[in-house]
N, C-alpha and C positions, 0 to 999 in steps of 0.2 A: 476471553475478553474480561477486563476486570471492572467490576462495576465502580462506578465515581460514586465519592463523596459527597453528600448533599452541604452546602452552607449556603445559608441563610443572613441576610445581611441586612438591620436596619437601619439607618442615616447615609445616605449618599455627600457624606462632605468631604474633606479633605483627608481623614484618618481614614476611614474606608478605600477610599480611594488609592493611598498610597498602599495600604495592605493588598490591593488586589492587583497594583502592579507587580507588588512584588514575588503573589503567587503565581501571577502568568511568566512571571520572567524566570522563574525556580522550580513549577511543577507545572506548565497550562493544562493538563489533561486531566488532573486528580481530583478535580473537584467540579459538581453540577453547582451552580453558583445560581439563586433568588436574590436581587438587591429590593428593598423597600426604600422610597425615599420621595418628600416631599415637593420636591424643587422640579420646577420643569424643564430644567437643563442639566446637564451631568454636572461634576464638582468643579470647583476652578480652585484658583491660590489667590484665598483673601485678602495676603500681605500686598500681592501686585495688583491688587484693585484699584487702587488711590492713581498710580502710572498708567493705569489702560483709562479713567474713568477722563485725565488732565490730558490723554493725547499724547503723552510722552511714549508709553508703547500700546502696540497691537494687541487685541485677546487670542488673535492665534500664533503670536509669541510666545507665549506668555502661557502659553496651555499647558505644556509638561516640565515649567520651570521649577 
């Protein structure tokens, strides 16, 4: 059995977040993963805020856009 990787991760925004999709979709298993992060919801995409906040789209559209 091979031991995992510890990382460490502090700010849960949108670069965090895109890097850890991109480790689960390339390596899920390699790494023991700690996120630190202030916000009491996981990250979103700030740019589609203005269209989720006017009604134009949904926030769970809009979640892995």
């Amino acid at each position: 059995m091979n031991k995992k990787e510890k990382l460490v991760i502090v700010g849960a925004g949108m670069a965090s977040g895109r890097m850890l999709e991109h480790l689960f979709e390339t390596d899920p298993e390699r790494f023991d993963i700690t996120l630190f992060g202030a916000e009491p919801r996981g990250n979103y995409d700030r740019i589609m805020l203005s269209p989720v906040l006017s009604g134009e789209k949904s926030l769970r559209s809009d979640r892995h856009a």
